[in-house]
C-alpha positions, 0 to 999 in steps of 0.5 A: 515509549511507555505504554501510557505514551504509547496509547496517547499516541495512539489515540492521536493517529487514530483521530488523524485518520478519521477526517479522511473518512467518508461519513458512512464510516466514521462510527460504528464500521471504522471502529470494528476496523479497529477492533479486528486490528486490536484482537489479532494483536491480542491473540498473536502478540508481537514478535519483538524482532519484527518491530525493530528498526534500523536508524540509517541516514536520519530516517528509521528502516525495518530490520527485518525486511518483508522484501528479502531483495533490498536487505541492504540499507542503501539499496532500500532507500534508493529503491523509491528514487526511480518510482519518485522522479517518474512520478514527478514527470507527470505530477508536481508534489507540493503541500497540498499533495493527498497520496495513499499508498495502498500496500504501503507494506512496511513505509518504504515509499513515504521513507523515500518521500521523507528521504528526498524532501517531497513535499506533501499534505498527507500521506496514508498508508494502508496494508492488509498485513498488521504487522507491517502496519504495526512497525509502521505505526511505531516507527514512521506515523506522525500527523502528516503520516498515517497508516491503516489496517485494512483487513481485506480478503487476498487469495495469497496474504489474508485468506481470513477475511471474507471479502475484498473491501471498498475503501474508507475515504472520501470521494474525489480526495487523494492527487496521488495512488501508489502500488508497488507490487499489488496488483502482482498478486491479483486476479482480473476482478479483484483488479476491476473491483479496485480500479473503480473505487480508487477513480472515486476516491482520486481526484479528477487530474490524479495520478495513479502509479502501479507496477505489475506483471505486464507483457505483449503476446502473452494469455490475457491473465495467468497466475503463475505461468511456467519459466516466468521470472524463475522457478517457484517455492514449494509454498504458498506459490498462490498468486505469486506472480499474475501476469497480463497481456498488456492490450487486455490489462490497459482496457480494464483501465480505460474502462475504468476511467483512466487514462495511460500516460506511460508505461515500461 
């Protein structure tokens, strides 16, 4: 793709997002969005290995993977399998199904919804890693499917920003929420801050699916705890693993407005 095409494109995906929008962030504030994107990308560049991909069973894969653990092609696709037919027991994809995917990371999720043939309306993905979004962008995004940098304020993947961030959308929007492995890295009040925007932003027979660190008879939250899940690197061990007792972590979630309709 030349740089002409590049930038159409471009200005089409960005034209997409911006009827998901709330007012209050169509204008000025969504383009600064766009601006930080667009001066990270000037001061950092691309490294071209980073945005190659894989064609593998008619959809593209990320050669260089931020998951280590599913390096193997087949391994990546199916990852999505089990997460899919969970969710589908207790909501029904169709052509109006609305999902964002909050730390989409590099696609897998809507890969695995385009891999199983899962119906949908629309599909965003948003991550505070612009390279992520980036391959992203190049290699998944069409107009059912669009991607978002979203450069909130994380203790362990973007201490550059100044604060975490309410989302952009409209109110009572999306059917479905998905986390993979966010809330693994986020303390109690970052957690509550989150779970209060997306019950606005969810619609009121919505779904919200989430992995975390969750066990019985264990502190109500800690970062890191000791002999948990193997040792730990030398670096960057900030919010590596935050784990939560499970009576305290499902009463944030209830006072947040939801209800638990299964966990394992």
């Amino acid at each position: 793709m030349n740089r002409k095409s590049r930038l159409t494109k471009n200005i089409q995906l960005t034209s997409n997002i911006l009827k998901y929008l709330t007012n209050e962030n169509n204008g000025f504030q969504f383009q600064n969005y766009i601006k930080i994107a667009a001066n990270k990308l000037a001061i950092f560049g691309y490294n071209k290995i980073e945005l190659d991909s894989v064609f593998y069973k008619n959809i593209f894969l990320p050669k260089k993977r931020s998951n280590q653990g599913l390096n193997d092609n087949d391994l990546y696709i199916e990852s999505t399998k089990e997460q899919i037919g969970l969710i589908k027991e207790f909501y029904e994809f169709n052509e109006s199904s609305k999902i964002l995917d909050f730390g989409c990371g590099q696609g897998r999720f809507v890969n695995g919804l385009n891999f199983y043939h899962i119906d949908f309306l629309s599909y965003i993905g948003l991550d505070i890693d612009i390279y992520s979004i980036a391959w992203c962008e190049k290699w998944l995004a069409n107009e059912k499917v669009n991607f978002i940098y979203w450069p909130a304020y994380n203790a362990r993947y973007n201490t550059n920003a100044e604060k975490i961030e309410k989302l952009p959308f409209k109110n009572n929007f999306f059917d479905l929420i998905f986390l993979n492995s966010v809330f693994s890295h986020m303390l109690t009040n970052d957690i509550i801050f989150y779970l209060r925007d997306f019950r606005k932003k969810i619609q009121s027979n919505g779904i919200i699916y989430l992995t975390a660190f969750i066990e019985n008879d264990v502190s109500n939250c800690e970062e890191n705890p000791d002999n948990y899940l193997g040792s730990l690197p030398d670096h960057n061990k900030v919010l590596l693993r935050v784990r939560y007792n499970k009576n305290y972590i499902f009463d944030i979630f209830e006072q947040s407005g939801f209800t638990i309709k299964f966990w394992s």
